[in-house]
Every structure is written in structure tokens, then in C-alpha cells.
ROPA-791739 format. One record per residue (C-alpha): x negated, y, z negated. Coordinates in nm, 4 decimals, decimal comma, padded with zeros to 6 digits. Layout:
BEGIN
{site {X; Y; Z}},
...
//
This chain:
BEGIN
{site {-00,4854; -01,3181; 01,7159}},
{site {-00,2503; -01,0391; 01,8247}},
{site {-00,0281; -00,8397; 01,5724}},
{site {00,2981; -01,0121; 01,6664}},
{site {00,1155; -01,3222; 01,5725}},
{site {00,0151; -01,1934; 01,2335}},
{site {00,3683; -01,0367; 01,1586}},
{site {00,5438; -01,3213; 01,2758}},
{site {00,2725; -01,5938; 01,0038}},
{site {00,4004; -01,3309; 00,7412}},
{site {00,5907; -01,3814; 00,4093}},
{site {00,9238; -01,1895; 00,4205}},
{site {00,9221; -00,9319; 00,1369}},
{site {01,1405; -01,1062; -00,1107}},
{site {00,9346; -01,4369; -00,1422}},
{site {00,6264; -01,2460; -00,1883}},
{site {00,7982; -01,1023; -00,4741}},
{site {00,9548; -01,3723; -00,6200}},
{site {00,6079; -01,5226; -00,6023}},
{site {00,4338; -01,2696; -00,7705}},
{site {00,2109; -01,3854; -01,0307}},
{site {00,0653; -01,0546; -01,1423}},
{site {00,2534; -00,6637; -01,1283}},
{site {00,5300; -00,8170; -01,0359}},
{site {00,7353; -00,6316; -01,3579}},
{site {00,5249; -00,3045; -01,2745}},
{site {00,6068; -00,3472; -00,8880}},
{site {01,0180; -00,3210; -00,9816}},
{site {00,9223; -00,0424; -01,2090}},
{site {00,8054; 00,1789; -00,9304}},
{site {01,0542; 00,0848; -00,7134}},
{site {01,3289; 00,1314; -00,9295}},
{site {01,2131; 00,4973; -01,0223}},
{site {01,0656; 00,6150; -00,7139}},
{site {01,3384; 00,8423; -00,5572}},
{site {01,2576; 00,9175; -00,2167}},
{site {01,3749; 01,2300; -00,0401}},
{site {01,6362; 01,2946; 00,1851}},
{site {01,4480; 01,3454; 00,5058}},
{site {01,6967; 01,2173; 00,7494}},
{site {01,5476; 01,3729; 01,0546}},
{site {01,2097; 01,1534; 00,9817}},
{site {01,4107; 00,8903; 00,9101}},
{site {01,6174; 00,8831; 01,2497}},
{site {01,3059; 00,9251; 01,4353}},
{site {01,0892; 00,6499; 01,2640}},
{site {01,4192; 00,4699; 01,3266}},
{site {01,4141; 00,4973; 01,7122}},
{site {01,0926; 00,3743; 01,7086}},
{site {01,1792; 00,0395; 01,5520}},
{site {00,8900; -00,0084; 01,4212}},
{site {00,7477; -00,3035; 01,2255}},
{site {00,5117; -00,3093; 00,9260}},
{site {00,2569; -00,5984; 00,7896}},
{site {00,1595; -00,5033; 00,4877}},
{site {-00,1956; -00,6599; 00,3841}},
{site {-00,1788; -00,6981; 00,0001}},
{site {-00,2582; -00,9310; -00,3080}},
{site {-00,0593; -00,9393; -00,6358}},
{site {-00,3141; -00,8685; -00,8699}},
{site {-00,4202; -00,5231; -00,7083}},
{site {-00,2722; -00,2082; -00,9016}},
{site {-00,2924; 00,0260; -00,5865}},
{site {-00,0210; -00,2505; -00,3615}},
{site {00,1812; -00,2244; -00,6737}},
{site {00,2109; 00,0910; -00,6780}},
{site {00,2199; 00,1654; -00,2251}},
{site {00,4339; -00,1584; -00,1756}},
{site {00,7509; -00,0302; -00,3448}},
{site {00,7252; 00,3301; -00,1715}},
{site {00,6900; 00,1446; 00,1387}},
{site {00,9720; -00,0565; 00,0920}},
{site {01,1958; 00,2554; 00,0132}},
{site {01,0805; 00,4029; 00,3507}},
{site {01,1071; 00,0529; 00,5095}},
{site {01,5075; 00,0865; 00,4215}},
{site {01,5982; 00,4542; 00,5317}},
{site {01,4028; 00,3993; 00,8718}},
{site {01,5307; 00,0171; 00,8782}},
{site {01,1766; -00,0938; 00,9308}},
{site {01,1121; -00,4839; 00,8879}},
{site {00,8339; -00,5526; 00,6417}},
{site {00,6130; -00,8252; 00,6029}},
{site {00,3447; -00,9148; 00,3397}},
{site {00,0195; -01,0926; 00,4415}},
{site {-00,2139; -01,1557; 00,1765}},
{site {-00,5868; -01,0625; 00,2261}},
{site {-00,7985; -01,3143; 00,0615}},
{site {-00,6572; -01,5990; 00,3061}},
{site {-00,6383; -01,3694; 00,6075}},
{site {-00,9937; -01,1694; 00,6177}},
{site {-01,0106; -01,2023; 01,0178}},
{site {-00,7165; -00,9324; 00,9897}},
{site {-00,8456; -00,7466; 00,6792}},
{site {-01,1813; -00,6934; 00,8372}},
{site {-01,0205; -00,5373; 01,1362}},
{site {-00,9030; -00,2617; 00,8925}},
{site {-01,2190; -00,1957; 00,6495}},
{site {-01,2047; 00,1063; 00,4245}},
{site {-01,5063; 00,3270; 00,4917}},
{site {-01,6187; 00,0534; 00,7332}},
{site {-01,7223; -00,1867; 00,4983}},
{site {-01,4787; -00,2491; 00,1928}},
{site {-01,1812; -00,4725; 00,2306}},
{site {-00,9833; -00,2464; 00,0234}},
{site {-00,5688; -00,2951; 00,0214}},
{site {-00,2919; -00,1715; 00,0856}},
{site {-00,3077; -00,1810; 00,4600}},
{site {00,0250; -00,1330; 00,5820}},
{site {-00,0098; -00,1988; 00,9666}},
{site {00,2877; -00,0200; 01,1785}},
{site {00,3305; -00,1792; 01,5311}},
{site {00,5995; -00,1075; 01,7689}},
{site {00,8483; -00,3680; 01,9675}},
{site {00,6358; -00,5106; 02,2119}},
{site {00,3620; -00,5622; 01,8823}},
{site {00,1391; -00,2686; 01,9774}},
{site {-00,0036; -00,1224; 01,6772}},
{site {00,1245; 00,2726; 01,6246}},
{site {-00,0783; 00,3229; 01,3450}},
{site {-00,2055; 00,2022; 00,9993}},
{site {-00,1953; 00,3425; 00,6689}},
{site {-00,4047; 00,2706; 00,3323}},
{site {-00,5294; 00,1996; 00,1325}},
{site {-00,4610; 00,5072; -00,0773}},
{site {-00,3340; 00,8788; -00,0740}},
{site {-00,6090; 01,1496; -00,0403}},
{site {-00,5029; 01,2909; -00,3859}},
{site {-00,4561; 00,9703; -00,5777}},
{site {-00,8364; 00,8795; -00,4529}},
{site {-00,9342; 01,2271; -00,5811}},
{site {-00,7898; 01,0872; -00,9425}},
{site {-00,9477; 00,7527; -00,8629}},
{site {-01,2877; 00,8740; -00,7794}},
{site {-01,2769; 01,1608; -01,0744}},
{site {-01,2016; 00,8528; -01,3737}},
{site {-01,4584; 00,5973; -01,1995}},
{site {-01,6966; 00,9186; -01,1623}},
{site {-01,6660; 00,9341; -01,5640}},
{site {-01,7968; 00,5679; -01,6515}},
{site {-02,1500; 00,4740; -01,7422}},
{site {-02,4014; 00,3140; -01,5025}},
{site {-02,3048; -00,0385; -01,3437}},
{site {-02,6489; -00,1380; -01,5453}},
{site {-02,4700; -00,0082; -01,8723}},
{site {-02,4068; -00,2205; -02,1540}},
{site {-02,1176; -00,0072; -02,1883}},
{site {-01,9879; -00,0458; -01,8267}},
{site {-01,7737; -00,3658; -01,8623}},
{site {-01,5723; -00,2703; -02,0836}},
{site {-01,5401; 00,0615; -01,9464}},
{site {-01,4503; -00,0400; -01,6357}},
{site {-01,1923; -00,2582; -01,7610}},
{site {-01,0311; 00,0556; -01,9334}},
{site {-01,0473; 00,2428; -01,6253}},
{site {-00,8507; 00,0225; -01,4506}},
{site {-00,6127; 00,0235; -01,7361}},
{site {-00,5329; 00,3765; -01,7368}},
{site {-00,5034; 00,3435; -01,3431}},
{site {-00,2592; 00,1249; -01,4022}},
{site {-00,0496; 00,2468; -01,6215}},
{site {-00,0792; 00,5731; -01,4077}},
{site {00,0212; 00,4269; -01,1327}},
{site {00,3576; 00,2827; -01,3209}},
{site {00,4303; 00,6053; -01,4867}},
{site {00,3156; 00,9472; -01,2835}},
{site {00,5895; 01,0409; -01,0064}},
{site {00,3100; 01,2863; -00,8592}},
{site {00,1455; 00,9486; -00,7414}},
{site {00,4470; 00,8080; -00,5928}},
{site {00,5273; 01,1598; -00,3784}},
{site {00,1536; 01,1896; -00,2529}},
{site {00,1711; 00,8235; -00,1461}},
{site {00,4499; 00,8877; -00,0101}},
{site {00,3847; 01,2418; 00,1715}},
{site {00,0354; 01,0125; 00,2818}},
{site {00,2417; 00,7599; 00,4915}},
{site {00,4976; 01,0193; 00,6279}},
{site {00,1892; 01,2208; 00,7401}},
{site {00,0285; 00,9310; 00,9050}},
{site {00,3784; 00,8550; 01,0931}},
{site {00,4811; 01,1859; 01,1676}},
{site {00,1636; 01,2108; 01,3451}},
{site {00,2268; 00,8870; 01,5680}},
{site {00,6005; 00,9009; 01,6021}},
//
């Protein structure tokens, strides 16, 4: 199926909200805080482009929660139309954009141009926030621990809560997806 196809099958960014069963309160949160710069020559650029965005995503993942709302921010300065596709009923288009080649790992924000073209994708985290990611799941006891469950369950936790709370996440995500645009715009 081609891109257009996929954007078009879409759910508009405010139903997928509103029908958020998970990080929905956490998802506001961010977006609510997150203060995005003034770059108004990026802007006007990513403007002329009028480009579109499908954004592959679930509710109950803690890295969309957190990319989503930055998105959206940069969605409104550049007056980018965003739609959300969600990845467990839609693998044909997740598996076009594996992380590493193998792992259907989201946020995938897909950018495509007028004529549905894709201009370049972006996820499904920051450089520096995988650093953080890797370093706490670096830290846990063997999957064949007794311990691991539980630890795991922790990590995620404290990602989570990161993710809410530390600015420094929001601007690397941020500088991440400007990077990836500036280079394609």
C-alpha cells in the first residue's frame, strides 16, 4: 500500500487521544511543558515543504508518550498534518520501518511530501535518550534472573517517569527530529 494510503486510513490526532487508554495523562504532561524554541527559519522551511507525518504508535508505549507531544509541537509551528496509525494492527507498515532491522520498535514518525513521497522517517528514539536507555537496561540482572522481572518492571518505571519529568529528554528528542529534517528539507 502506498503512504498516501496509510496516511489517509489514519486516526486524526485528537481521537487517538481522546482514545487513549494508557499515558494519556503523562502524554498532556509533556506536551503541556515542553517549550519548543523559536526557530522560525526551520519552521518556514519545513513549512514550504508541506509535509505530512504518520506517526506509528500504541498507547501503552512510554517512548510515543514522550516523542508524540514534541512532534505535535513541531507539527504546529511548521503546520504539518499529523496522523496516528497504531502498530499492532498495521505490522505490513511497521515492518517496513524495523529498528536495527529486526525490532518493531515505535515511535516511527513517517514524513512524506504532497504527492505522498516519503522525505524521511524518524524514531524511534534520540541518540542520547537511547544512551540513558541502554545504560539503566545495561544495569539489570540476567533475563534468566529470578530477580529480572521485577527489575525490569522498575526499569521501565523510572523510564517513565523520566520521560514525564527531564526537559533534557524532550530537547534531544527534539534536536533528533530537527536533525533528521534539516537534513532532508
Amino acid at each position: 500500500m502506498a503512504l498516501d494510503q496509510w496516511y489517509d486510513q489514519a486516526i486524526v490526532t485528537e481521537t487517538y487521544i481522546e482514545g487513549m487508554a494508557q499515558h494519556k495523562e503523562n502524554l498532556q504532561k509533556v506536551y503541556n511543558k515542553f517549550q519548543i524554541p523559536e526557530d522560525n527559519d526551520f519552521f518556514r522551511r519545513l513549512e514550504a515543504r508541506s509535509l505530512r507525518v504518520i506517526a506509528i504508535t500504541e498507547d501503552w508505549c512510554g517512548d510515543a508518550m514522550m516523542n508524540i507531544p514534541i512532534l505535535l509541537h513541531l507539527a504546529e509551528k511548521s503546520h504539518m498534518q499529523v496522523r496516528m496509525i497504531l502498530r499492532d494492527s498495521n505490522l505490513e507498515l511497521m515492518d517496513q520501518y524495523l529498528t536495527n532491522g529486526r525490532s518493531r520498535s515505535i515511535p516511527i514518525f513517517i514524513f512524506i511530501d504532497e504527492n505522498g513521497q516519503e522525505v524521511t522517517y524518524w524514531g524511534p528514539r534520540a541518540e542520547a535518550v537511547q544512551n540513558e536507555v541502554d545504560q539503566l537496561m545495561d544495569s539489570l540482572p540476567d533475563k534468566d534472573s529470578p530477580e529480572y522481572d521485577a527489575a525490569f518492571k522498575e526499569a521501565i518505571k523510572t523510564l517513565t517517569a523520566r520521560f514525564v519529568t527531564e526537559e533534557k529528554f524532550w530537547q534531544e528528542t527534539y534536536e533528533s527530529i530537527k536533525g533528521k529534517l534539516e537534513k532532508n528539507i
